[in-house]
Each structure stands twice: as structure tokens, then as C-alpha cells.
C-alpha positions as MATLAB code, in Angstrom:
seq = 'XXXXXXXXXXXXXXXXXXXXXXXXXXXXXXXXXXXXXXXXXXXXXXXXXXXXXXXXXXX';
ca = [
      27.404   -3.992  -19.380;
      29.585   -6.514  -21.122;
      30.646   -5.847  -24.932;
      28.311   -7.591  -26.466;
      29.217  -10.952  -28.216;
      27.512   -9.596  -31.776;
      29.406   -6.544  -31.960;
      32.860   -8.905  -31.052;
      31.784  -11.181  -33.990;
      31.909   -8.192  -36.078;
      35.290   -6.514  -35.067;
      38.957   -6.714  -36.607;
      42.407   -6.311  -35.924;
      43.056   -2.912  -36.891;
      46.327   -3.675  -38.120;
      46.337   -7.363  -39.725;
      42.699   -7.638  -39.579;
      42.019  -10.900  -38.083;
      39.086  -11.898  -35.586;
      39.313  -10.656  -31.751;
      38.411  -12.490  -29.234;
      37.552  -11.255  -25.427;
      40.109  -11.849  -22.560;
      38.553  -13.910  -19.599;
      38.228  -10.871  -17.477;
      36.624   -8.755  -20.069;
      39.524   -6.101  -19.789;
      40.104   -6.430  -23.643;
      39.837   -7.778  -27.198;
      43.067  -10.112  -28.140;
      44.074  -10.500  -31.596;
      44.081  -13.874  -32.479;
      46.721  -13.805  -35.321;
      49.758  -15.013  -32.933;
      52.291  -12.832  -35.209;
      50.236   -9.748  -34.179;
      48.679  -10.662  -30.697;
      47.458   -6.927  -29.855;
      45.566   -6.465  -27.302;
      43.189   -3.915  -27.462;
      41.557   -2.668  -24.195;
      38.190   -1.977  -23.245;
      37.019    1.230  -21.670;
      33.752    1.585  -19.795;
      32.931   -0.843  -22.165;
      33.438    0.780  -25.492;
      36.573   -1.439  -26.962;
      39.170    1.194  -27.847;
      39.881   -0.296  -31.507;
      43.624    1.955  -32.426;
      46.537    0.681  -32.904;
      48.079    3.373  -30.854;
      46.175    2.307  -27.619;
      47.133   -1.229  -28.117;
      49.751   -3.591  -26.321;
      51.371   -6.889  -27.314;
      51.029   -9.884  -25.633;
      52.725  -13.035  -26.692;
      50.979  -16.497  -25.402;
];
């Protein structure tokens, strides 16, 4: 089951605390603040929100 598009309305960056939005495979929630651009992944679909699990990717 897919995150569901309420609860990605609803999350934050953890760290600058923009909007997410969800990568075209579903594998994660992207910050959409380009300076931050964390990607968060998602794991049997529960989005793990820390920054500690996190990786950057730059467009």
C-alpha cells in the first residue's frame, strides 16, 4: 500500500522544513527546497522521516 497522498500533504523536511514530494517509483519523499534536496526513503511503506536516514540528491 502506497503512502497515502494525505499523510504526504502533511509531512516536512525534518531539517529545513519544506513540503516533500514522492519520487516516481515510490522509493521515497524528496525535499523540495533545492538547497536541502534530502531524500528520505520509504520502508514497507512507513516514510522513515530522520535526518540521519536521509541522502542528498541534487537535480
Amino acid at each position: 500500500m502506497p503512502v497515502p497522498p494525505e499523510l504526504i500533504e502533511i509531512l516536512r523536511c525534518p531539517k529545513c522544513k519544506s513540503t516533500v514530494e514522492l519520487k516516481p517509483d515510490n522509493s521515497a519523499l524528496k525535499c523540495t527546497n533545492a538547497e536541502c534536496s534530502l531524500v528520505y526513503p520509504i520502508k514497507d511503506d512507513i516514510p522513515v522521516m530522520l535526518i540521519e536516514e536521509a541522502t542528498v540528491e541534487k537535480a
